[in-house]
N, C-alpha and C positions, 0 to 999 in steps of 0.2 A: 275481836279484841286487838291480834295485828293493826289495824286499820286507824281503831281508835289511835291507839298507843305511837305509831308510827306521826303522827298531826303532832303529836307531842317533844318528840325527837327532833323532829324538823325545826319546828319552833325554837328546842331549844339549842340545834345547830346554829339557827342565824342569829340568835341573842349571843350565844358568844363570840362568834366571827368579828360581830358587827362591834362588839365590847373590847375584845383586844385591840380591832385594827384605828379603832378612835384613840383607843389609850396609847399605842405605840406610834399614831401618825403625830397624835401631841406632842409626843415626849422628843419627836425627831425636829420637831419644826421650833420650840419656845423659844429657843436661844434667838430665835431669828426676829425675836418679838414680833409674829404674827401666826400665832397656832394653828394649826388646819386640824380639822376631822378628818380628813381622807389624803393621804401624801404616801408616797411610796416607801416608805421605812425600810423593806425587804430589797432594795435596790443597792449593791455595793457599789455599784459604779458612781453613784453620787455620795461617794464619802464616807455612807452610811457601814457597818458591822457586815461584816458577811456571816449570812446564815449556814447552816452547814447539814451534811448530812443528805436527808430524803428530803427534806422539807424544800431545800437547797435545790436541786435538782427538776423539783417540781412547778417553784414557781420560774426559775431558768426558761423551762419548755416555756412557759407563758410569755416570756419577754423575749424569746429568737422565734425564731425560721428552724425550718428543719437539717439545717446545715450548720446548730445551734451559735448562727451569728445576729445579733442583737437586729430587731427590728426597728426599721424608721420613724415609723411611730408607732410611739407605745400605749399599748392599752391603760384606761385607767386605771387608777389603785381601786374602785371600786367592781371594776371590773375583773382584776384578776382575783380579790376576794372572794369574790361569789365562784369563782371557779376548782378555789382548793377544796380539799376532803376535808372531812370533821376532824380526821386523823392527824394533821397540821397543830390546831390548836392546842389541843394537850402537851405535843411536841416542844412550839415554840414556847410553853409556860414552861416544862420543865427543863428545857435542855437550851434552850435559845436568847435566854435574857443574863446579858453578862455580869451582875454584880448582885447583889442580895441589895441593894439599895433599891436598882431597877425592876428587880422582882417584887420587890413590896410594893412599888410603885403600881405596877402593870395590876396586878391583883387587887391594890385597893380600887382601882380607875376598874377593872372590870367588875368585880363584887364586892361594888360600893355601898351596897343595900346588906351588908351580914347587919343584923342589928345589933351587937356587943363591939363597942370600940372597935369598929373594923379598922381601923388605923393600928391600936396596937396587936388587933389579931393577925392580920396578915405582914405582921413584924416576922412572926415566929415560921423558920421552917416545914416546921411538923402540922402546921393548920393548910399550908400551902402546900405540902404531901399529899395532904387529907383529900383537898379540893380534887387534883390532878388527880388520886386514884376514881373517883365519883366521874369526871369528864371522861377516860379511861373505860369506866364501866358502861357509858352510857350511852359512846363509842360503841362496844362491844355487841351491847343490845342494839343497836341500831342496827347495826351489821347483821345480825340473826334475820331481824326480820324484812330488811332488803332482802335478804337472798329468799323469801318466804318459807323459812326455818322456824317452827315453834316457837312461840313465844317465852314458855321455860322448855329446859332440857331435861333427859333421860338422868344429866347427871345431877341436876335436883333433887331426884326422887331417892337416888342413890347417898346423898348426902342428908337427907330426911330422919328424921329419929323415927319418925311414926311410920312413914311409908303411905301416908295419904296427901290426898290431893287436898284437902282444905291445909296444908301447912304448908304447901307449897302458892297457894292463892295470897295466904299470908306475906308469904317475898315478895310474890310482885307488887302487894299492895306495900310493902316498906318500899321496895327498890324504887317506886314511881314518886313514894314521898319524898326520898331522898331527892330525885330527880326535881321534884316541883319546886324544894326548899330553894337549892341551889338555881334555878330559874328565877326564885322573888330576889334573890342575892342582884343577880346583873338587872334583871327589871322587873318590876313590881306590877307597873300595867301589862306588860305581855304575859304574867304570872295569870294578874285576874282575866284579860280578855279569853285565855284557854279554858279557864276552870270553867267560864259560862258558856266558851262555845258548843256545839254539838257534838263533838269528838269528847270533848272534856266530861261533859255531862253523860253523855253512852258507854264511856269506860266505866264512870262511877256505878251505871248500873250492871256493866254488867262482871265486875269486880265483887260479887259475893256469892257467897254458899249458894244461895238460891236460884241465880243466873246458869252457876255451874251444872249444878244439879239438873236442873230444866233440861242443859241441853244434854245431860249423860242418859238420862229418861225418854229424849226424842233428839235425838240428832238430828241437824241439820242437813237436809238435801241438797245438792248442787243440783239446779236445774228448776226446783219445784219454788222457790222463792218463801220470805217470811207470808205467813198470816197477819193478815191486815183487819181492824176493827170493820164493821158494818160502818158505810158512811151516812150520816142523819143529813138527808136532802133538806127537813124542814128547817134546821137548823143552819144548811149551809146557804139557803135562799134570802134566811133575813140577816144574816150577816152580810150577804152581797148586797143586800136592801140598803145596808147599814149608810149613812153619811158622817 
C-alpha cells in the first residue's frame, strides 16, 4: 500500500513544482514582453523579491560554492527546481508571494483546473488556506512514508470513535481523494495517466475491507513472495502465435 500510494505523492510533488515554477517564471519575465516558462524568479540578485527564511537558504546552497560565494555558472532554473524539497512549495504559496493580487494570480496559473469560477475562487483567502493546508498534509504523508513509517498512525486509531480498522481504511480512502482532487485542479491528464497506471489501479484494489481483511487472515511473509496464478502455456503459445 506504501508503494502504491508513494507513485502518487511523487506525481503529485512534480505537478506542483512544475505549476508554481511556470506561474512565477511568467509572472517575472511579461513586462519584458517575452514570457518564459523557466527563468529564475527565486534569483535576488537580478532584481527580482528576495525570498526569505528556509526556502531562502536552500535555494542559496544551490546557487554558490561552499564558501557560499555565487557560482560562475549557474545552474538552470530547471535545474535547481527539481532539486528543492516538496516542503518549498507550500512555503512559497503561503509565506512568499508578496500581494494578495500576486497570490490569486500564482494559484489561479497553478490550479487552474478547480472547476467553479476558479478565477473568483482563489480571489478569496480562506479557499487559498484551504489549498495550502491539503499541500501541508500531503507533505506530511509523504514524509511518513519515505522514512518507511505506516501508512496511518497509532494516532488514528486513537482518534477513532469505533476503534476499528475499517474507519480508519475510510481516511485514507478520503485523504487520497482529497489528494486526487487537487491533482485534477493543476493537471487533469497527469490526474488520469495515475488513476490508470499500475500504482493507481493496485491501490484501488487494495484499498478495501476485503484486501484488509485477506491480509489480517494470512500475512504477508518477507521472503516467501505473493502466490502467483497457474500459467496457461496453451494459452500463452497462441498469443505468441498471434500476428
Amino acid at each position: 500500500m506504501s508503494m502504491a500510494l508513494q507513485s502518487l505523492m511523487l506525481t503529485f510533488e512534480v505537478a506542483l513544482r512544475n505549476r508554481v515554477h511556470v506561474s512565477l517564471s511568467r509572472q517575472a519575465t511579461e513586462k519584458s514582453g517575452c514570457a518564459s516558462d523557466s527563468f529564475p524568479w527565486y534569483d535576488y540578485c537580478l532584481g527580482l523579491r528576495k525570498l526569505q527564511g528556509a526556502t531562502f537558504d536552500r535555494i542559496e546552497a544551490l546557487l554558490c560554492d561552499d564558501r557560499m560565494i555565487r557560482l560562475k555558472l549557474q545552474p538552470s532554473p530547471d535545474s535547481v527546481i527539481a532539486k528543492l524539497t516538496f516542503g518549498v512549495w507550500p512555503n512559497i504559496l503561503e509565506q512568499q508571494l508578496p500581494t494578495p493580487v500576486v497570490q490569486a494570480r500564482t494559484f489561479l496559473d497553478v490550479f487552474a483546473n478547480y472547476p467553479k469560477n476558479p478565477r473568483k475562487h482563489w480571489n478569496h483567502p480562506d479557499n487559498r488556506k484551504a489549498a495550502i493546508t491539503v499541500l501541508k498534509d500531503v507533505n506530511a504523508w509523504r514524509n511518513r512514508i519515505a522514512h518507511c513509517e505506516p501508512v496511518w498512525t497509532q494516532g488514528w486509531y486513537r482518534n477513532s470513535t469505533t476503534q476499528h480498522w475499517t474507519e480508519v481504511l475510510d481516511r485514507v480512502r478520503r485523504r487520497r481523494a482529497e489528494m486526487l482532487t487537487v491533482l485534477g485542479w493543476m493537471c487533469p491528464q497527469t490526474l488520469e495517466v495515475y488513476q490508470h497506471s499500475y500504482n493507481g489501479r493496485l491501490f484501488e484494489m487494495l484499498l478495501t475491507e476485503h484486501a484488509v481483511l485477506a491480509h489480517i487472515v494470512q500475512p504477508y511473509v518477507p521472503g516467501a513472495g505473493p502466490v502467483y496464478p497457474q500459467m496457461d502455456e496453451a494459452g500463452m503459445s497462441a498469443y505468441k502465435a498471434r500476428r
